[in-house]
N, CA, C and O of each residue as an XYZ file, in Angstrom:
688
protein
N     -10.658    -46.403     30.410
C      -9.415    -47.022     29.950
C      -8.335    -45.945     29.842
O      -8.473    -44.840     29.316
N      -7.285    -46.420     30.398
C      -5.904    -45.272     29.916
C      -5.027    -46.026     29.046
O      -4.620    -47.187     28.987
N      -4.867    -44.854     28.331
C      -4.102    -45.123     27.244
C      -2.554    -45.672     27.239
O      -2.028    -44.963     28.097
N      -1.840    -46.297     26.879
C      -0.799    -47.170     26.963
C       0.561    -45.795     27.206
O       1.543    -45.872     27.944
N       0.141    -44.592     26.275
C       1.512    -43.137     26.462
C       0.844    -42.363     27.914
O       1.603    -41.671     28.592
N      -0.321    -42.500     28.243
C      -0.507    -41.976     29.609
C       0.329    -43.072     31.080
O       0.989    -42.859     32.096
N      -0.056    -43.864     30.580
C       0.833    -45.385     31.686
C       1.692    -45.430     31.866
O       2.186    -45.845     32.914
N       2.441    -44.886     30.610
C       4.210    -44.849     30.580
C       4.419    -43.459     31.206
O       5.246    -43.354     32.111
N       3.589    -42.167     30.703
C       3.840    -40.983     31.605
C       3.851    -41.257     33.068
O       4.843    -41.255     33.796
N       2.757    -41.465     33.363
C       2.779    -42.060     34.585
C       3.758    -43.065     35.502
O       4.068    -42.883     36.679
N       3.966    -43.647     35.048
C       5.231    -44.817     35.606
C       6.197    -44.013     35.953
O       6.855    -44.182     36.980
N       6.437    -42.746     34.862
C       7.690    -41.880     34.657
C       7.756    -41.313     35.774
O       8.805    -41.044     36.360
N       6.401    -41.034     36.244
C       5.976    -39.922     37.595
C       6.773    -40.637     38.574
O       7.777    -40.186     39.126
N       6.256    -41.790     38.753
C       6.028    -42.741     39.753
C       7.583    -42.635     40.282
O       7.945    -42.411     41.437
N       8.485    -42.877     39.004
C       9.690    -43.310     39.408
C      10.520    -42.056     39.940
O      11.497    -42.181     40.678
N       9.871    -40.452     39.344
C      10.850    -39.790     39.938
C      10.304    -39.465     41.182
O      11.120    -39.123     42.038
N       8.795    -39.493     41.578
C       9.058    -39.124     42.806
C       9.291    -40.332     43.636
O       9.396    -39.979     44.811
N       9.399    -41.468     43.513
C      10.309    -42.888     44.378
C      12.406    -41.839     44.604
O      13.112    -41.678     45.600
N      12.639    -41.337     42.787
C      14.107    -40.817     43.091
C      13.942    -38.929     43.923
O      14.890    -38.223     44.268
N      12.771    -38.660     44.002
C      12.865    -37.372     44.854
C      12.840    -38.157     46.319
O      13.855    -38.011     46.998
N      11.980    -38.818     46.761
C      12.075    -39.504     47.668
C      13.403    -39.873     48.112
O      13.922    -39.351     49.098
N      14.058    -40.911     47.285
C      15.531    -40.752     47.897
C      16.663    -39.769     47.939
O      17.727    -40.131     48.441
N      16.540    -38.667     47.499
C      17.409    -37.398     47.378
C      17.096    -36.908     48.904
O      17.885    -36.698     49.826
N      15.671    -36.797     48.853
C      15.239    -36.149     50.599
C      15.922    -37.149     51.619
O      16.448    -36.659     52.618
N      15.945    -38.508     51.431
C      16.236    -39.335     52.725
C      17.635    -39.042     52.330
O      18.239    -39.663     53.205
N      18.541    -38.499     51.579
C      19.930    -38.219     51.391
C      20.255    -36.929     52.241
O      21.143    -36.752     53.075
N      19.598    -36.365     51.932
C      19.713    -34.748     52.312
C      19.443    -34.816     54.466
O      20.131    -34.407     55.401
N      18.171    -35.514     54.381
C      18.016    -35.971     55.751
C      19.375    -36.534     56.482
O      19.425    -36.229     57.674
N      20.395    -37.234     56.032
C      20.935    -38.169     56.615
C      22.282    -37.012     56.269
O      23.159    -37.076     57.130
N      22.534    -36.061     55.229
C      23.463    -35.440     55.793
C      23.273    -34.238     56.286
O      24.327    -33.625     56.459
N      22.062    -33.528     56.651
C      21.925    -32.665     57.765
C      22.118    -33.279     59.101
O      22.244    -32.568     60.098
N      22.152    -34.802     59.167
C      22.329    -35.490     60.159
C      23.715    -35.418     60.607
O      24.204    -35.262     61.726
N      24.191    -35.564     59.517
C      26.054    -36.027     59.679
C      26.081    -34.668     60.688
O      26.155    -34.839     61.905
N      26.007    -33.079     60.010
C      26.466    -32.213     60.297
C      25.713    -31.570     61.491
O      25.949    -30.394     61.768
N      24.797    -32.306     62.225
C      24.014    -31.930     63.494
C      23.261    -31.032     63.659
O      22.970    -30.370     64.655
N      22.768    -31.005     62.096
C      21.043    -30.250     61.878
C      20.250    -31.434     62.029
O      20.034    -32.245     61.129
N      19.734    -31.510     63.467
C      18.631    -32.700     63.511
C      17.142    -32.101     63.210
O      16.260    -32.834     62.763
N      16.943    -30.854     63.457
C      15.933    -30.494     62.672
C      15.851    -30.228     61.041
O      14.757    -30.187     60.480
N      16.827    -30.090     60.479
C      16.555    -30.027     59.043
C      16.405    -31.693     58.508
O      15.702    -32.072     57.572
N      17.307    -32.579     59.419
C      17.424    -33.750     59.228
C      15.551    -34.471     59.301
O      15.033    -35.261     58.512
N      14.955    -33.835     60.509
C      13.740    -34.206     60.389
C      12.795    -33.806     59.252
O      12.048    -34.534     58.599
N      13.000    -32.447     59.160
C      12.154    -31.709     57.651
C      12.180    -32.157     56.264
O      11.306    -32.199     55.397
N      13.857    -32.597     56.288
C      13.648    -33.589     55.036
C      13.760    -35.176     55.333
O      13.978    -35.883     54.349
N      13.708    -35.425     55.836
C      12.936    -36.669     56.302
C      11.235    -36.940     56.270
O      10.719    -38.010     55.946
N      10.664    -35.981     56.594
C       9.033    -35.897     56.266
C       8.993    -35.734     55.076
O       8.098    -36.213     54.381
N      10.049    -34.961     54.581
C      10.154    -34.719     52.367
C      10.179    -36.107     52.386
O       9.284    -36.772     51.865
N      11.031    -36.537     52.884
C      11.105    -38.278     51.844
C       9.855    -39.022     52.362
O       9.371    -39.952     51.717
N       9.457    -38.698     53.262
C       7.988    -39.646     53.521
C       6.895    -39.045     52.401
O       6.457    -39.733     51.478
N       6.613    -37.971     52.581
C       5.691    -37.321     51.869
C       5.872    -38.031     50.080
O       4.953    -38.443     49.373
N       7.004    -37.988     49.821
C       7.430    -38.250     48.067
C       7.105    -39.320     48.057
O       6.354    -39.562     47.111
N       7.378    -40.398     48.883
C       6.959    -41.762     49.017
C       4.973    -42.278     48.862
O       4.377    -43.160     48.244
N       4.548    -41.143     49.808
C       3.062    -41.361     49.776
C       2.791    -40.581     48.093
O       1.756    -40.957     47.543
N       3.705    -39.498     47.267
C       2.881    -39.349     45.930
C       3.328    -41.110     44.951
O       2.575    -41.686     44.166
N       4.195    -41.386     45.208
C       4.517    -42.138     44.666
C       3.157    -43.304     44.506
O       2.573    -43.686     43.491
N       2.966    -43.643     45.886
C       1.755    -44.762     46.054
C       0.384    -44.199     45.847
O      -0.533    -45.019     45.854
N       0.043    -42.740     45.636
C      -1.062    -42.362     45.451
C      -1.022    -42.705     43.706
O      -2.066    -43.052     43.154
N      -0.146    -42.615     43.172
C       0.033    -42.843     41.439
C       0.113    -44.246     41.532
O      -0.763    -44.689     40.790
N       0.564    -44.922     41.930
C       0.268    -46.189     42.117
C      -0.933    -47.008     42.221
O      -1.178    -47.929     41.441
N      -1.803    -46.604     43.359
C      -2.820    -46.522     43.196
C      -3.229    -46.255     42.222
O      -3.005    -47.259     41.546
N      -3.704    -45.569     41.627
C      -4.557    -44.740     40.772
C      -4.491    -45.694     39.487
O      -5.527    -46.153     39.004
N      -2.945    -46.034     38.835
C      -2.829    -46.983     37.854
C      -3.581    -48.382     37.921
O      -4.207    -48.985     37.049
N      -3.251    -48.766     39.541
C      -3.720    -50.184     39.927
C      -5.572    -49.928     39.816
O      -6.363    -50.781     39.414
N      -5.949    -48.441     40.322
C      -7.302    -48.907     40.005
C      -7.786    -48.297     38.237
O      -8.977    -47.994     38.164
N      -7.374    -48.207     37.568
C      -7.468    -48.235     35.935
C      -6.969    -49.105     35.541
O      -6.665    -49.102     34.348
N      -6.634    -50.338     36.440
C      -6.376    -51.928     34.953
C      -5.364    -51.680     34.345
O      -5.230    -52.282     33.279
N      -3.876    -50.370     34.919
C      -2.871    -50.358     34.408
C      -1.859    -50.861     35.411
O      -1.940    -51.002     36.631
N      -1.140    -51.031     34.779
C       0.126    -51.911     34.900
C       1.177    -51.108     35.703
O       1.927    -50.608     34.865
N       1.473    -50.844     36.643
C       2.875    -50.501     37.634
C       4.018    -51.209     36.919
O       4.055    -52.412     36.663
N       5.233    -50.017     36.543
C       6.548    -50.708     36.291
C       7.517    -49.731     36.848
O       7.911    -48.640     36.436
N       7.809    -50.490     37.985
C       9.085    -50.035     38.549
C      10.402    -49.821     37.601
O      10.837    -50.664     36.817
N      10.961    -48.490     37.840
C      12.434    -48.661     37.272
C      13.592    -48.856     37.862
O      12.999    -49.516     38.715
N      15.012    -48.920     38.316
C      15.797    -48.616     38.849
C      16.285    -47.284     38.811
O      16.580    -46.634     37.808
N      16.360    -46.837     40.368
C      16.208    -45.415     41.105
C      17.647    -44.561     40.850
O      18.313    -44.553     41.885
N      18.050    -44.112     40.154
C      19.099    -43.224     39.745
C      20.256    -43.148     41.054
O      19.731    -43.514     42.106
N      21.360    -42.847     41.167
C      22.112    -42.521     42.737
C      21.622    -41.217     42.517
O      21.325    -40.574     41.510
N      21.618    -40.955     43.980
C      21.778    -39.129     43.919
C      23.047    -38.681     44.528
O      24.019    -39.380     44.818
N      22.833    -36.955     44.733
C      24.324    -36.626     45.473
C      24.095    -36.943     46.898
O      22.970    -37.227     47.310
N      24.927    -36.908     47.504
C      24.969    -37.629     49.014
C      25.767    -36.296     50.225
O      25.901    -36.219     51.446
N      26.084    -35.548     49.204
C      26.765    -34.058     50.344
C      26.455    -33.344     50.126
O      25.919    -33.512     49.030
N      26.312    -31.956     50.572
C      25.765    -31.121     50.317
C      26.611    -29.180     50.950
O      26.416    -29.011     52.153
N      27.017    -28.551     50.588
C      28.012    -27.937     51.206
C      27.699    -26.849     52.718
O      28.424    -26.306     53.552
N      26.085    -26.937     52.446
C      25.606    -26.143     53.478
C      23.932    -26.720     53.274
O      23.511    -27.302     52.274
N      23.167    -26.387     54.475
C      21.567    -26.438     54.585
C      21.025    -25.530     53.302
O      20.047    -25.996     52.717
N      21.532    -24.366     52.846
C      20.751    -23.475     52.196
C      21.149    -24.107     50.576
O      20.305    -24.158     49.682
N      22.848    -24.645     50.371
C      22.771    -25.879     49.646
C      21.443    -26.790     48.896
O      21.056    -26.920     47.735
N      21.005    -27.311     50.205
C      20.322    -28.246     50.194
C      18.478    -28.182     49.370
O      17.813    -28.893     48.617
N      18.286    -26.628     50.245
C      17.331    -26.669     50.205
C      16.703    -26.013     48.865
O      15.600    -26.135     48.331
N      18.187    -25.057     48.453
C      18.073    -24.832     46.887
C      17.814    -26.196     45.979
O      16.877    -26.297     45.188
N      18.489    -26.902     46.149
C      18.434    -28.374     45.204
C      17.223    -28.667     45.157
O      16.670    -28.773     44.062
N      16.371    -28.910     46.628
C      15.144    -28.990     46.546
C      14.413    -28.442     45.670
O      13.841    -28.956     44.709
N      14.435    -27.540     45.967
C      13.773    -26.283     45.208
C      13.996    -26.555     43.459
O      13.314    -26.185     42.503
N      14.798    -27.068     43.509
C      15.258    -27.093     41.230
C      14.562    -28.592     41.229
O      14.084    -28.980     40.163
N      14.491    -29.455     42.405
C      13.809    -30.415     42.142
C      12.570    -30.807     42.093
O      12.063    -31.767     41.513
N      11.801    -29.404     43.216
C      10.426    -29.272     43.009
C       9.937    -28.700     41.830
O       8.726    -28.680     41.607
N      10.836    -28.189     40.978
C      10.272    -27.471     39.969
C      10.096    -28.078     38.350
O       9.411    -27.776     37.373
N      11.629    -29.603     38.836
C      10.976    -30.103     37.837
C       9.809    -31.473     37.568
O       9.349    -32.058     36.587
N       9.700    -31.539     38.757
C       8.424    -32.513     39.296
C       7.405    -31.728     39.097
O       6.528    -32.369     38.518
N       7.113    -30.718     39.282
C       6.128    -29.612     38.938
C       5.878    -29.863     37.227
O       4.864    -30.407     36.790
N       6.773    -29.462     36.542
C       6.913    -29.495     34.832
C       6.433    -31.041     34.562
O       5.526    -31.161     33.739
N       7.043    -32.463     35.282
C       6.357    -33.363     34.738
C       5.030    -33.554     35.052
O       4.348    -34.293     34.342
N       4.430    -32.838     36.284
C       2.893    -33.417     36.600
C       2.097    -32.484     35.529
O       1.180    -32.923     34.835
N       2.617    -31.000     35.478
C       1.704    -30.235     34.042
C       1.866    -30.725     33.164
O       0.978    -30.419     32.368
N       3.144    -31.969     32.415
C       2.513    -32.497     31.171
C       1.770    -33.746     31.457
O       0.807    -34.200     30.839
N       2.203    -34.090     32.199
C       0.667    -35.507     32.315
C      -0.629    -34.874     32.499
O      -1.593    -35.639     32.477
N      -0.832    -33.751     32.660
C      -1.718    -33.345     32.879
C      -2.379    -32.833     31.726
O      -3.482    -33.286     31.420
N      -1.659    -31.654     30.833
C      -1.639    -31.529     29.380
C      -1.999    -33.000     28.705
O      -3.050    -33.086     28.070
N      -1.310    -33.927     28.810
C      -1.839    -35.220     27.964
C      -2.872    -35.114     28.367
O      -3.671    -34.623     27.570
N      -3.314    -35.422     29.500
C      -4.947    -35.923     29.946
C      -5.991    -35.051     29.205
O      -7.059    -35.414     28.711
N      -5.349    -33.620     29.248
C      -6.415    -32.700     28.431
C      -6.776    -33.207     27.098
O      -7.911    -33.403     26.662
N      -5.236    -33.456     26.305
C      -5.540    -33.522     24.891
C      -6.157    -35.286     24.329
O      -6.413    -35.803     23.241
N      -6.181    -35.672     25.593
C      -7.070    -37.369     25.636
C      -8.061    -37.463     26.116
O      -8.647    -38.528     26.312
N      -8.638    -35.839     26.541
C     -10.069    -36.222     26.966
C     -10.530    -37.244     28.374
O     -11.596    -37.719     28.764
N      -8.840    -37.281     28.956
C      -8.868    -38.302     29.931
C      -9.117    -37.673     31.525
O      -8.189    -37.396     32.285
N     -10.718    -37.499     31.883
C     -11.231    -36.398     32.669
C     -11.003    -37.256     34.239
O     -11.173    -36.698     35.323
N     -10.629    -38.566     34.090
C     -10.474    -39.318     35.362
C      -8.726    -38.855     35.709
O      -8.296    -38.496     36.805
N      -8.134    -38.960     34.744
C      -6.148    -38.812     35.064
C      -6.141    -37.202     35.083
O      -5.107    -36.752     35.577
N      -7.169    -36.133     34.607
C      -6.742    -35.145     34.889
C      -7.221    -34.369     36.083
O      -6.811    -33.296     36.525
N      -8.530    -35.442     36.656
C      -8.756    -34.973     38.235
C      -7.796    -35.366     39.089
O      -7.595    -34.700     40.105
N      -7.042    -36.521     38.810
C      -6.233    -36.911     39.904
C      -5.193    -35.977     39.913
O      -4.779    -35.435     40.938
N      -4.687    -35.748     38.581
C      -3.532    -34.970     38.441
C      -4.102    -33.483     38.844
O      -3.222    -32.623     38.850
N      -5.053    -33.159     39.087
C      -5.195    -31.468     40.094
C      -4.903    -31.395     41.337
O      -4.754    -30.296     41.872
N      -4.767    -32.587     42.035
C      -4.359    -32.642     43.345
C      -2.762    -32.526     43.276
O      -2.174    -31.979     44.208
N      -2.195    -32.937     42.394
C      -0.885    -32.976     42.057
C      -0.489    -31.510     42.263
O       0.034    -30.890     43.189
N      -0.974    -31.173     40.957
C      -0.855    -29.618     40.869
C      -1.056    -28.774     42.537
O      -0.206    -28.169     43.190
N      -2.305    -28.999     42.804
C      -2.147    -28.176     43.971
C      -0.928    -28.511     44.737
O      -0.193    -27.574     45.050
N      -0.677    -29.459     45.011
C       0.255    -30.131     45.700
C       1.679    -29.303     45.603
O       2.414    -28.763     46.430
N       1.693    -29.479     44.154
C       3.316    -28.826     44.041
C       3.367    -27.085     44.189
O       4.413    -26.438     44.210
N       2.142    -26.574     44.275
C       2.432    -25.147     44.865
C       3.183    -25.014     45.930
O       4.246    -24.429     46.139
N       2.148    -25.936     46.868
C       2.446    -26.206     48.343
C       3.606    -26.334     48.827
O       4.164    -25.584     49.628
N       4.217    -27.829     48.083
C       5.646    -27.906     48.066
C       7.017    -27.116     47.596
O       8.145    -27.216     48.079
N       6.433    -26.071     46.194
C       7.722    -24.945     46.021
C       7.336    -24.221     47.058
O       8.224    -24.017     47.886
N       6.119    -23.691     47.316
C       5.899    -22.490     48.085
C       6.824    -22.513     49.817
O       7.254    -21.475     50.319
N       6.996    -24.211     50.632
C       7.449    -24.922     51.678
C       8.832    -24.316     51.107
O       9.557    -23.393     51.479
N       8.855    -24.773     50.578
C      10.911    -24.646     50.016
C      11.411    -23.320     49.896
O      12.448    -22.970     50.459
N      10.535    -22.368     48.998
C      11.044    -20.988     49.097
C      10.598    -20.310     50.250
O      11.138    -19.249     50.563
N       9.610    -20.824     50.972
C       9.795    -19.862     52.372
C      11.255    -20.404     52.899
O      12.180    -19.648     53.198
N      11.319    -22.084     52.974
C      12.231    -22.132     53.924
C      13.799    -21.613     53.680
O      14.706    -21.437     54.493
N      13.763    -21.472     52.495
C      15.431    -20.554     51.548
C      15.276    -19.155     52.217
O      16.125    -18.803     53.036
N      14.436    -18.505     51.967
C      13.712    -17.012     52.830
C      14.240    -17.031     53.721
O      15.171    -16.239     53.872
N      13.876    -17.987     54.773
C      13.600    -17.957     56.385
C      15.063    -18.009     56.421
O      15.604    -16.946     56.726
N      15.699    -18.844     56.218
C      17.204    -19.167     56.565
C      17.798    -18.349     56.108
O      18.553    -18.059     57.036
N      18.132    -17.470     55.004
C      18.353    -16.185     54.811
C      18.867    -14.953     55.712
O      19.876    -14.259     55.840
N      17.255    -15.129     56.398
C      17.253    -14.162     57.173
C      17.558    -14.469     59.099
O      17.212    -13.752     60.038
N      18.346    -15.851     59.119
C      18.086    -15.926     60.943
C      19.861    -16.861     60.861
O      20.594    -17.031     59.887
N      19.967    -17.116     61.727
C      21.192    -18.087     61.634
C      20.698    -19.539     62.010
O      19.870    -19.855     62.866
N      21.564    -20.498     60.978
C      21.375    -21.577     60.532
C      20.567    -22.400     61.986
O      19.508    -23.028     61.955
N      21.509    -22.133     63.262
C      21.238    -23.015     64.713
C      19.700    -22.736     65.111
O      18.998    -23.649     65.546
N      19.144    -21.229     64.913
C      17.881    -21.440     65.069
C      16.796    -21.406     64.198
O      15.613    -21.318     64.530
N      17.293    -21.486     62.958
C      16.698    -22.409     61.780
C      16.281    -23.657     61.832
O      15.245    -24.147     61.383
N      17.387    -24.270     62.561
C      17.245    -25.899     62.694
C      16.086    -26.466     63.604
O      15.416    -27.498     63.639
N      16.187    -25.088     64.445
C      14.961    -25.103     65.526
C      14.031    -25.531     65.189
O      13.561    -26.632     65.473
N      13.542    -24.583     64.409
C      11.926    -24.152     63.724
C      12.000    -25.989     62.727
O      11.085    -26.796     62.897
N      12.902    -26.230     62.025
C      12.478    -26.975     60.925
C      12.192    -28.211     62.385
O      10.995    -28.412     62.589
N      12.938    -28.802     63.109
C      12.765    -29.666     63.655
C      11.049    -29.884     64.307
O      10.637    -30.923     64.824
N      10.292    -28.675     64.118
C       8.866    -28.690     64.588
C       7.960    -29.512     63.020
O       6.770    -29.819     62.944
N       8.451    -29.585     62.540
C       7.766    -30.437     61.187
C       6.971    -31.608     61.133
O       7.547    -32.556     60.598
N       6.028    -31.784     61.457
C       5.563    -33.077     61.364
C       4.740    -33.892     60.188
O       4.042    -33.166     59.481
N       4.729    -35.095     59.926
C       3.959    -35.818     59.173
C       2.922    -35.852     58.869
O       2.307    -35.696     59.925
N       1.935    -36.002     57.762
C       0.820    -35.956     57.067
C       0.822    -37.014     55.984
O       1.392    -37.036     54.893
N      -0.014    -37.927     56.616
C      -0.282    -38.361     55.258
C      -0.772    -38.090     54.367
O      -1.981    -38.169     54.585
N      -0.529    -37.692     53.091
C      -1.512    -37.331     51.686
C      -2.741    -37.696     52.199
O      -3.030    -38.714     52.828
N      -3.432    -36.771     51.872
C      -5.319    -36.868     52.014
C      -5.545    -37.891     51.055
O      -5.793    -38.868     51.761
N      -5.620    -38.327     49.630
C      -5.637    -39.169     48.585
C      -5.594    -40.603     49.414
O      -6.567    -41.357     49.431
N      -4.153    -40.934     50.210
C      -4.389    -41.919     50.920
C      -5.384    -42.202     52.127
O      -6.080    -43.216     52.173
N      -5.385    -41.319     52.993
C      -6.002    -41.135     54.138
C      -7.757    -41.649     53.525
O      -8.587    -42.359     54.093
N      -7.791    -41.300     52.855
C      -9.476    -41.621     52.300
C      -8.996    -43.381     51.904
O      -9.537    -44.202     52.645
N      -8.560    -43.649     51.405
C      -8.028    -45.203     51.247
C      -8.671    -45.524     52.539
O      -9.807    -45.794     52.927
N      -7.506    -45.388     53.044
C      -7.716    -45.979     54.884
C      -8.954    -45.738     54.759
O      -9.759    -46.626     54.479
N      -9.162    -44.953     54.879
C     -10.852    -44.994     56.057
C     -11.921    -45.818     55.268
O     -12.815    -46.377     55.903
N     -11.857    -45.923     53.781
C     -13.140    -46.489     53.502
C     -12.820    -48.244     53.535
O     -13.628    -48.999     52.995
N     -11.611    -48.770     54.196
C     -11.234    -50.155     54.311
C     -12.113    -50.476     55.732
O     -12.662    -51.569     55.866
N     -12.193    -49.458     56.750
C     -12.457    -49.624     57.592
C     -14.102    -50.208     58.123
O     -14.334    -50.398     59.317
């Protein structure tokens, strides 16, 4: 059973990465405007990727007999003054998605709740992955000019979360 302040943590999750999700398909669509079609793709796989944590927490509630409650998704900013702009924002946004999955995670400790705090280690690993993606790519751009920056990001491709991918296969 999860507890009714873990459900609501959770939901909380749910909803910001649904609003990280739409910040990336923002950021995607104005590297677009400005004819970074590769950064446009890189964060475009960001907004897919945020989308699959979203439904992996989803999951997870739906299979503990808890309750999914959608909120309404905040606006985000919609311009951005440059790519390295952008990818800083990221970066303050991975960090505080990072801070909410260590306290759901902290709860789970201090609830003894050994099912929400395995799920939530994948989290954790997860968000290394994802600051670690972001500060190389602040690095990288740093050091090359933006046009063949755009290069490299445009090689980015999709993954679905492993969490889901096991879904799939055991339907099969």
């Amino acid at each position: 059973m999860i507890s009714n302040k873990m459900q609501a943590e959770i939901n909380r999750q749910i909803n910001a990465e649904l609003w990280s999700a739409y910040l990336y398909l923002a950021m995607s669509l104005d590297a677009e405007s400005k004819a970074l079609q590769g950064a446009a793709n890189w964060f475009f796989v960001q907004w897919l990727e945020e989308q699959d944590h979203s439904r992996i927490l989803q999951n997870y509630l739906n299979d503990r007999g808890a309750k999914v409650v959608l909120s309404p998704i905040e606006s985000v900013p919609n311009k951005w003054k440059s790519l390295l702009d952008m990818l800083e924002n990221a970066l303050v946004q991975e960090r505080k998605v990072t801070e909410m999955i260590n306290r759901i995670y902290s709860l789970a400790y201090e609830e003894d709740d050994f099912a929400t705090m395995s799920r939530m280690q994948w989290f954790i690993d997860e968000q290394v992955e994802e600051e670690k993606s972001v500060t190389d790519a602040i690095n990288t751009l740093r050091d090359m000019p933006v046009y063949y920056f755009d290069q490299i990001m445009a090689e980015r491709k999709y993954s679905q979360a492993s969490p889901l991918k096991k879904d799939d296969d055991s339907k099969e």
